[in-house]
C-alpha positions in Angstrom: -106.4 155.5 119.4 -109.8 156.8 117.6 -110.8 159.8 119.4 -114.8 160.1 119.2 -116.9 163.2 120.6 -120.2 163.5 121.3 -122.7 166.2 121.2 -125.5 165.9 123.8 -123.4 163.6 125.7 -125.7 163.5 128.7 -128.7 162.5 126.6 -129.4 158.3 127.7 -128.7 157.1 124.5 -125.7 159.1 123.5 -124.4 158.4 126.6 -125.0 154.7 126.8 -122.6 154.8 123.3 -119.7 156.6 124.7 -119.8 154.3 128.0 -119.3 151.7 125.5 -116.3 153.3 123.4 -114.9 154.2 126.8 -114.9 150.7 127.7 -113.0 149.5 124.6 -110.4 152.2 125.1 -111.5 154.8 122.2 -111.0 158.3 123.2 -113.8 160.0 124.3 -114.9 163.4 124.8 -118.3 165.5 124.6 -120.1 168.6 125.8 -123.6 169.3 126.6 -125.6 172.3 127.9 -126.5 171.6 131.0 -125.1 169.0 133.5 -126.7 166.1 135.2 -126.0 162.9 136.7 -125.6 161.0 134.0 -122.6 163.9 132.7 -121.5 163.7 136.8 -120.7 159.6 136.0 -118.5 160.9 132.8 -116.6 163.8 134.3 -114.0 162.1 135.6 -113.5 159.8 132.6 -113.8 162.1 129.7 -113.1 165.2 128.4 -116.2 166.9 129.2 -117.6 170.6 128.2 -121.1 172.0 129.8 -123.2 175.0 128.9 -123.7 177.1 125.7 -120.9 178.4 124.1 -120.2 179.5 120.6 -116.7 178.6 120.7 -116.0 174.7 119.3 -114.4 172.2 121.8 -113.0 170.0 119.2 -110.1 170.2 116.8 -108.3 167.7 113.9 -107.8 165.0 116.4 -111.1 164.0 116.7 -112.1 161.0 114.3 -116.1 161.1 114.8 -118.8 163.3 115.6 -121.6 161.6 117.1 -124.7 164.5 117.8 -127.8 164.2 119.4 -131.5 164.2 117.5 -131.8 167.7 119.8 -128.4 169.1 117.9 -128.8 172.5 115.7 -126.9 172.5 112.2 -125.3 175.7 113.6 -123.9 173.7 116.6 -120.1 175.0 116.7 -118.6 171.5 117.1 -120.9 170.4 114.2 -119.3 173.7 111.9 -115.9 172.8 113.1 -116.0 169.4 112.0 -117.1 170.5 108.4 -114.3 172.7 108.3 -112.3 169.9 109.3 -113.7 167.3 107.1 -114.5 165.0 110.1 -117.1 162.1 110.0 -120.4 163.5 111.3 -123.4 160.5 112.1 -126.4 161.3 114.5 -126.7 158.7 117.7 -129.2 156.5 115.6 -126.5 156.3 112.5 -124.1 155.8 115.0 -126.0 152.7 116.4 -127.7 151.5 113.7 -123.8 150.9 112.0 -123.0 149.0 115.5 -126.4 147.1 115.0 -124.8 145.4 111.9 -122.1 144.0 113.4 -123.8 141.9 116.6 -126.8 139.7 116.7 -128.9 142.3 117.4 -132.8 142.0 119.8 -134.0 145.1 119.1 -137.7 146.2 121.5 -139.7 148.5 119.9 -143.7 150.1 120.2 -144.7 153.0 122.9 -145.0 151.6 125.9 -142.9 149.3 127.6 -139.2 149.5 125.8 -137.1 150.2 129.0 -138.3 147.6 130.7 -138.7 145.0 128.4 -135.2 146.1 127.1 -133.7 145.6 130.6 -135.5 142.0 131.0 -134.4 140.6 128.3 -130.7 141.9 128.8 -130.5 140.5 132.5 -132.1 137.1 131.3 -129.2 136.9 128.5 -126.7 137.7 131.3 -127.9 134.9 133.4 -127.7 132.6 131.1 -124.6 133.2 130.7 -124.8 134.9 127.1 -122.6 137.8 127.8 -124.6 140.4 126.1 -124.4 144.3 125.6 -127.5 146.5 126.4 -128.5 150.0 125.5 -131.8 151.1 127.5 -133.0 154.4 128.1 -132.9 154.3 131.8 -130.4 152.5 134.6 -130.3 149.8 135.5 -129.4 148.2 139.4 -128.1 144.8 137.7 -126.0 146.8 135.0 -124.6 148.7 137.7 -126.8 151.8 137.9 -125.7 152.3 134.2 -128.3 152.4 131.3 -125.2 150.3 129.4 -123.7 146.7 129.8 -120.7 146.1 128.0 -120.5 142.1 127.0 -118.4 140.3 125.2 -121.1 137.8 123.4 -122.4 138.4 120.3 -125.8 139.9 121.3 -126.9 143.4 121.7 -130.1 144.3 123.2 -131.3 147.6 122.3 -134.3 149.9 123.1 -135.2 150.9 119.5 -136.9 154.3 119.8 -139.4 155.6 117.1 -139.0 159.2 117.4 -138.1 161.1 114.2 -137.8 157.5 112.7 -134.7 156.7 114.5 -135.4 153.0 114.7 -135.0 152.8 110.8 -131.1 153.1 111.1 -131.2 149.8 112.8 -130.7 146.4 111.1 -132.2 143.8 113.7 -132.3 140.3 114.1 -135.3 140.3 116.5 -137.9 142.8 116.5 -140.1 143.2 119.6 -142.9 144.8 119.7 -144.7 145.4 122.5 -147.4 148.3 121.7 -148.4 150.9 119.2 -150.2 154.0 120.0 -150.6 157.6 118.9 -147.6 159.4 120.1 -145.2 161.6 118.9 -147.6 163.3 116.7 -145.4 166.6 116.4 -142.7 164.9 114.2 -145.8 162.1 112.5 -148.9 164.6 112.5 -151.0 161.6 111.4 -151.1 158.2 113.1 -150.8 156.6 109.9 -148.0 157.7 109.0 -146.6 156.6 112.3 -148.2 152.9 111.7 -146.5 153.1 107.9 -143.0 153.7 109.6 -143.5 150.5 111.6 -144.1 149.0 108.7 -140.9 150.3 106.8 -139.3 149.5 110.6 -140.3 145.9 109.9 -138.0 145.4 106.3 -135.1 146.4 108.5 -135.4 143.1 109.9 -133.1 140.3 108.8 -134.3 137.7 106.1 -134.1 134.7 108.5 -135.0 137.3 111.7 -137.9 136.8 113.6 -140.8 139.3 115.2 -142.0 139.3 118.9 -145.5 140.8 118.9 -147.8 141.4 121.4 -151.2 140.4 120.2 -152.9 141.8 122.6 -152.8 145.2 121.0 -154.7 145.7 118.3 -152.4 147.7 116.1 -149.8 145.2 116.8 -151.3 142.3 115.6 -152.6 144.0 112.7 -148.7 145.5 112.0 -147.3 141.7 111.7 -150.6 140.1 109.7 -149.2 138.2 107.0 -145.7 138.6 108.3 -143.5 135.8 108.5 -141.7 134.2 112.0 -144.1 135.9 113.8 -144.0 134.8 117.4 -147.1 136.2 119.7 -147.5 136.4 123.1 -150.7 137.6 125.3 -151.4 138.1 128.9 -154.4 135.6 128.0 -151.6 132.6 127.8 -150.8 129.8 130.7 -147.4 131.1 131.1 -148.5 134.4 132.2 -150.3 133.1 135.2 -147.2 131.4 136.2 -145.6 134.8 135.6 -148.5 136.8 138.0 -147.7 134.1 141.2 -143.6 134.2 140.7 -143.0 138.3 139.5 -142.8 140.9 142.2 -143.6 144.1 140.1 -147.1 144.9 140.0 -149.2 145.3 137.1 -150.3 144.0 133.8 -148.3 145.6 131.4 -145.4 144.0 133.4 -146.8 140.8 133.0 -146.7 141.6 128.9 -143.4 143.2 128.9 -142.0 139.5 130.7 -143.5 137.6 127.8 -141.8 139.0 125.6 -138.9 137.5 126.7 -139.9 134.0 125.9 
């Protein structure tokens, strides 16, 4: 049985992985410094270790590190496992290598990812598709869980820019739903944040198809020229049929719906 350990296991992504891993009967532990609810769900599942400690938690029978964005170099586990010539891979390496091996949706921009994430991985599942979803929140349908574990060949994923991350991934579908200054402490420039989109955007598969929303400017200017571009706007028929039959107010919901279609 591959034993994997997680650093920053109550982070929403990393522990949205090791809910999966746990699920397909890998051993899992992980630590973290503080707990929450999302390390209350694991505790009884997993070896679990909270608070700061300069002692290491791990030894040889660990297979896999997988480390938070928010992990130090000088994390114990982390100088443990080079002493121990274990595998070390952040939570975007990590995902982008389970990326390659699923059909993969992948929802990008800065608003609107969670939801649109969690719209299009309940519509899959009522249709019967079977899917498996990482979002950065929980969801009711998925069981209070930010992770549903399918056995169809799609993932859905919520494909977060920060520090680049979204540039592990290899996607079949790119969505993209805005694109705004943000996260200017790791960019500095919004350029350079609009050229990693751009980079984002070679990740995608030959015969893989883009989801834009044209409504935003920087969107629409992102996939000009692109090919198996499929655009959606609030300014469409379907989204009035959307306004009389959707019970969640506002109109970036109504955007974050369309890109489901």
């Amino acid at each position: 049985m591959k034993h994997i350990h997680f650093i920053g296991i109550g982070g929403i992504g990393t522990s949205a992985l090791a809910k999966y891993y746990l699920a397909k009967d890998y051993k899992v532990s992980g630590c973290d410094l503080a707990a929450s609810e999302i390390t209350e769900q694991l505790k009884g599942e997993i070896t679990l270790k909270i608070g700061k400690s300069k002692k290491q938690c791990i030894n040889a029978s660990v297979d896999l590190i997988v480390y938070t964005a928010a992990a130090t170099k000088d994390h114990p586990d982390l100088v443990k496992a080079q002493e121990l010539n274990i595998p070390t891979s952040s939570y975007a390496e990590a995902l982008g290598e389970f990326t390659k091996d699923h059909y993969t949706i992948a929802v990008s921009g800065t608003h609107g990812k969670s939801t649109t994430t969690s719209m299009l991985g309940i519509l899959l599942t009522k249709a019967g598709l079977d899917p498996t979803v990482i979002v950065g929140t929980k969801v009711k349908e998925f069981g209070n869980s930010n992770c549903r574990i399918g056995k169809g060949k799609y993932l859905v994923i919520e494909a977060d820019e920060y520090a680049a991350s979204f540039l592990n991934y290899h996607p079949n579908i790119i969505v993209l739903t805005s694109l705004e200054a943000d996260h200017l402490d790791y960019y500095k420039t919004f350029a350079k944040l609009f050229d990693t989109f751009k980079r984002y955007l070679q990740n995608l598969e030959s015969s893989g198809h883009i989801v834009a929303n044209i409504d935003d400017k920087n969107i629409a200017k992102l996939v000009q020229g692109k090919r198996n571009v499929h655009k959606y706007s609030i300014k469409q028929k379907e989204a009035s049929e959307l306004r009389k039959i959707m019970k969640i107010p506002g109109e970036h919901n109504i955007a974050n719906a369309l890109a489901k279609g």
